[in-house]
N, C-alpha and C positions, 0 to 999 in steps of 0.2 A: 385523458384517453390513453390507452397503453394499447402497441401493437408488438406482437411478438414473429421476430423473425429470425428461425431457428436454423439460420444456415452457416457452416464455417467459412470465416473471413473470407480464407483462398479460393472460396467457390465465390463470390459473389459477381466478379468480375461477370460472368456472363447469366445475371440473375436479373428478372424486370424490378427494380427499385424505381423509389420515387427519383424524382429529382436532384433534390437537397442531400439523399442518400448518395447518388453515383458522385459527386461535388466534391463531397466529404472526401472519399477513396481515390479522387482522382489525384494523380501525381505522374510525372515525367518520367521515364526511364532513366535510372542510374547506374552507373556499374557497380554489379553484386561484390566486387573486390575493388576498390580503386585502390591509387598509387600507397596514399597513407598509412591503407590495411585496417583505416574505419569505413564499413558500410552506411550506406545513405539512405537510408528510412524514411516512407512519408509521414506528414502532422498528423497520422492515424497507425503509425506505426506499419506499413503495409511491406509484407516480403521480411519480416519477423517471425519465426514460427513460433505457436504457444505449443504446449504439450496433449492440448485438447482441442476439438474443433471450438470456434469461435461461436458465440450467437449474441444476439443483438436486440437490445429493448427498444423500443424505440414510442418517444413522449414528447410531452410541451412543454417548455419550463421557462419563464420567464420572457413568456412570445416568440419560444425560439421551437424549432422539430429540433431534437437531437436525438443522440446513441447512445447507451451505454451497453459497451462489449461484456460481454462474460463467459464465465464457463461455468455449466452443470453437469456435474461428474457423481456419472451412478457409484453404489456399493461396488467395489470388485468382490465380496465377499459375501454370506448371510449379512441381510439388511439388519443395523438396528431400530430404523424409524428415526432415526433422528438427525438433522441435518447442521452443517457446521457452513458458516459463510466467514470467508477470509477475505479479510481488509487489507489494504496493501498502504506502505509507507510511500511518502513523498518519491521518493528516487528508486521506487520499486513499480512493478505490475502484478496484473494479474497471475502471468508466468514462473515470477519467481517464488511462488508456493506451488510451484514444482512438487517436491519431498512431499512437502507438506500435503497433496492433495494424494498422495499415493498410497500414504501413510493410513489417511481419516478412511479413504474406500477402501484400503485391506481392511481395515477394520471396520467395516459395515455402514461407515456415512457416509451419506451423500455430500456432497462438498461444491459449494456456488461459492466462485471466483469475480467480481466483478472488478472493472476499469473503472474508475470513477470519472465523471465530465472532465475532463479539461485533463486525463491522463492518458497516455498510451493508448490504445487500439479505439480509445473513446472520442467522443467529439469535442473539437476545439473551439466552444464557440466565443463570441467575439460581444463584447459589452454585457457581461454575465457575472452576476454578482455572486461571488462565491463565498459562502459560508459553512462552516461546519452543519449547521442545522438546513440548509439547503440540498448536503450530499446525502447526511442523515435520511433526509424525506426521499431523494432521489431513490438511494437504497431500502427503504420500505415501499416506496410502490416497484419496486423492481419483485423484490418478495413477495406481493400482491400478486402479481402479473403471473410470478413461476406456483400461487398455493401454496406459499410456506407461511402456515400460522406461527411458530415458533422456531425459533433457531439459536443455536451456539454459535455468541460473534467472537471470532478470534481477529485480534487487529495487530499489525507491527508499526512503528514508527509512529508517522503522522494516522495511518490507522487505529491507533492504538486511541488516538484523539475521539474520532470520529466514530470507532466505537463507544466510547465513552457517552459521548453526545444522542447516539441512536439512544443507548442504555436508559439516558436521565428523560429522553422522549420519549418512549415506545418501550416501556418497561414490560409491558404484558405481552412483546413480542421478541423476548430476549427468554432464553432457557440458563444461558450460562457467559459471564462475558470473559474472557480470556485476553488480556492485556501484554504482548512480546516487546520488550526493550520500547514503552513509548517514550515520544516526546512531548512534551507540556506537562509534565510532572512538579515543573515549576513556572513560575511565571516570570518571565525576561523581563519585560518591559519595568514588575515591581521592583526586579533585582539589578534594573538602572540599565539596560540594553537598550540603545536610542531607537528611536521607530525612524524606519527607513520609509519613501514612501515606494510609491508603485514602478515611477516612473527610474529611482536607481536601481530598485532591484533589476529593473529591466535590463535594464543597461548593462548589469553583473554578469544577467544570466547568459545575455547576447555572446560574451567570455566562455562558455561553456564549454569544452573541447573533452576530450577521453582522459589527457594528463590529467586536467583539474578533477577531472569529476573520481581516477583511479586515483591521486593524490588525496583524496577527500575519504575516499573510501579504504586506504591504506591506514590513514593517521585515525579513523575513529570506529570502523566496521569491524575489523578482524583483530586477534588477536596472534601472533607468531606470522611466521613468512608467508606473502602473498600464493594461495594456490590456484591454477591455470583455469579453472573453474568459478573462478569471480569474474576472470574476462568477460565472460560471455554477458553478464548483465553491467560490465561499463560498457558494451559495446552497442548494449541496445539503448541505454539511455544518448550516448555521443552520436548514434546512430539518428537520431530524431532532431539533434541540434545540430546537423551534419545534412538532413538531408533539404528538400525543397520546401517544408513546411517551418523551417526552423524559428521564424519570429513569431508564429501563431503560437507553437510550444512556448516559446521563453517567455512570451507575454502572460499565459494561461499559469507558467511555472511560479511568475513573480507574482499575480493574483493572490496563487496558494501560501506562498511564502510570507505575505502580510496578516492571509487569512491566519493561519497559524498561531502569528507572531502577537496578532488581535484579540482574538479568542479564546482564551484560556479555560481548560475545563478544569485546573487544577483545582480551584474555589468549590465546586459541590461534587468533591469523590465522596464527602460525607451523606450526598443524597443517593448515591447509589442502592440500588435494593435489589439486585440481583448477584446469585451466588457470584464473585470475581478471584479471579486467579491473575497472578504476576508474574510470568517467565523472562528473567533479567540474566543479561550476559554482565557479568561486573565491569569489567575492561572496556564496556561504553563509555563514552565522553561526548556524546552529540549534545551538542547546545546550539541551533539556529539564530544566528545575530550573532553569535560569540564575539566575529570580527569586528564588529561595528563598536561594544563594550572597551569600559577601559580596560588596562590589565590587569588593576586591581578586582577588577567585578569580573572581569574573563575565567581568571582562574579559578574560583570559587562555583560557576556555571558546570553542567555535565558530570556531575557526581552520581551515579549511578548507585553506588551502594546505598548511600545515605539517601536515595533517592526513592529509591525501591523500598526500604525500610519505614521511612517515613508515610508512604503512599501508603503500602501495605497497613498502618496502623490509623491511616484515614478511613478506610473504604472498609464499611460496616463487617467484620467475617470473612474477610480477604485471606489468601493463603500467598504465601510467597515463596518461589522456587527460585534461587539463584545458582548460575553458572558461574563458576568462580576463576572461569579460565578464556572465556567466548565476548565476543562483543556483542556491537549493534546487531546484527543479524545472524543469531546464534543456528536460525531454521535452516541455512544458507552455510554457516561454517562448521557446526557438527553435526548433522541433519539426525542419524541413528539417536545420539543421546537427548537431542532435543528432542524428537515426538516420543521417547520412550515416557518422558515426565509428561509430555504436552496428551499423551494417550490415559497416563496415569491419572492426571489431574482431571481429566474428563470421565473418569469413571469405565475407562473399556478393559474387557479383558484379553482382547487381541493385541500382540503386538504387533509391531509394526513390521513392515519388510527391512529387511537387513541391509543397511546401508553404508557404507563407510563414511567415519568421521572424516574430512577433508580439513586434515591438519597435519 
């Protein structure tokens, strides 16, 4: 059963929801600046603005009601009929395809944003088995629900996974898949990366604060000097392990991080069978577990070149675009030159709005 309720986040507060709904969004009052100068966010991200109104799925999954947030964002332009859904990485949202969603609607797409369960604006629930082929499904009946027969899936990070996974399920409902700086390109756990279980991750991510998380994303995300413009997304993620919800997120976070580490879709990119594209920043190095590895197996993890070339020559007719200067999140650090390829590779003749590289 899928109910759609199409209202932005910030209005809800005074909207008749059910129960389970008002539950979700409830959180204590925090101060919008405290002493530290990180904000405190609820386990649903609440007093976070996205750049579009919010709306809301809402379904059963596993005996549970939850949410998943999104956004559907018309053409700003002539339509072309064809719509693009953006997959968000691990330590990303639906927000930070930002660029990215401004870009697709000047040029005539419609562009669905969603949260996936147990991320950001989405629900956090509690004894939820989280699989790749479970967000997979999650995100086709959300497609259901909005009458998208086909779609271009563009995924970043652990998106990049999880596209992947829709792709090798729901082949007849993929138009084109687009793959940005994924991870699982290789497989950890063969390449000797010990399995951690639920309960240390947990424990890690409890640790979580704006240092560790802009430390993480200094040493692997960007390439050249930190710009004032990446705050804004460590602030929202320390924002959520910062605020009243904070063990419901790190719990949900360490779930995904096994799922991840579990799951590998590296093994059948040879079944792929839709057209795929690979937009690779070189200067990535993400390897999840890396720390866990020894350091003889550490260093040889996150090779992005060889990473991307190798993929590229698995995945049947694959095209491969690399940035020979950008990292993990190239959509995020030169936004102009990234959609310029990312509009190219899709076939459009519109360019994009004019954006400055943030370098």
């Amino acid at each position: 059963m899928s109910i759609r309720l199409r209202l932005p986040v910030r209005c809800l507060a005074g909207a008749a929801l059910p129960a389970f709904a008002l539950a979700a969004f409830a959180a204590p009052d925090t101060p919008a600046a405290p002493a530290d100068g990180v904000p405190r966010y609820g386990a649903r991200l609440e007093r976070f603005d996205y750049p579009h109104p919010v709306q809301l799925h809402a379904f059963e999954s596993q005996g549970q009601r939850l949410e998943m947030a999104y956004l559907d964002v018309a053409p700003a332009g002539p339509a072309n009929g064809r719509t693009a859904v953006l997959l968000h990485g691990k330590n990303f949202c639906a927000a930070t395809w930002e660029d990215t969603i401004a870009a697709l609607a000047d040029a005539g797409w419609r562009v669905i944003a969603p949260d996936q369960v147990g991320f950001c604006k989405s629900s956090k629930p509690e004894g939820y088995q989280f699989s790749l082929d479970q967000l997979a499904w999650n995100t086709h009946a959300l497609l259901d629900a909005l009458d998208v027969e086909r779609a271009t899936l563009i995924g970043h990070s652990m998106g990049s996974m999880l596209a992947a996974r829709f792709a090798l399920n729901h082949a007849d409902r993929v138009e084109q898949l687009v793959l940005v700086n994924p991870i699982g390109l290789e497989d950890w756990r063969a390449k000797g990366v010990p399995y951690a279980p639920i309960d240390a991750l947990y424990a890690n991510e409890l640790k979580t604060d704006y240092a560790r998380i802009k430390a993480y994303q200094q040493k692997h995300y960007y390439r050249g000097p930190w710009q004032p413009g990446y705050d804004r997304w460590v602030r929202m993620l320390a924002g959520m392990y910062a605020g009243p919800g904070a063990r419901r997120v790190a719990y949900n976070q360490a779930q995904t991080s096994e799922m991840i580490h579990t799951q590998p879709v590296v093994h059948e990119f040879d079944r792929l069978t839709v057209p795929t594209v690979l937009l690779i920043g070189q200067h990535d190095t993400t390897a999840p577990g890396a720390n866990r590895a020894p350091p003889e197996v550490a260093k040889t993890l996150g090779d992005y070149p060889a990473l991307g070339r190798a993929t590229a020559a698995r995945i049947p007719g694959a095209k491969l675009v690399e940035f020979d200067d950008l990292g993990h999140a190239p959509h995020i650090e030169a936004p102009a030159r990234f959609h310029a390829a990312l509009l190219h590779a899709l076939g459009s003749d519109v360019r994009p709005p004019a954006a400055p590289d943030r370098k």
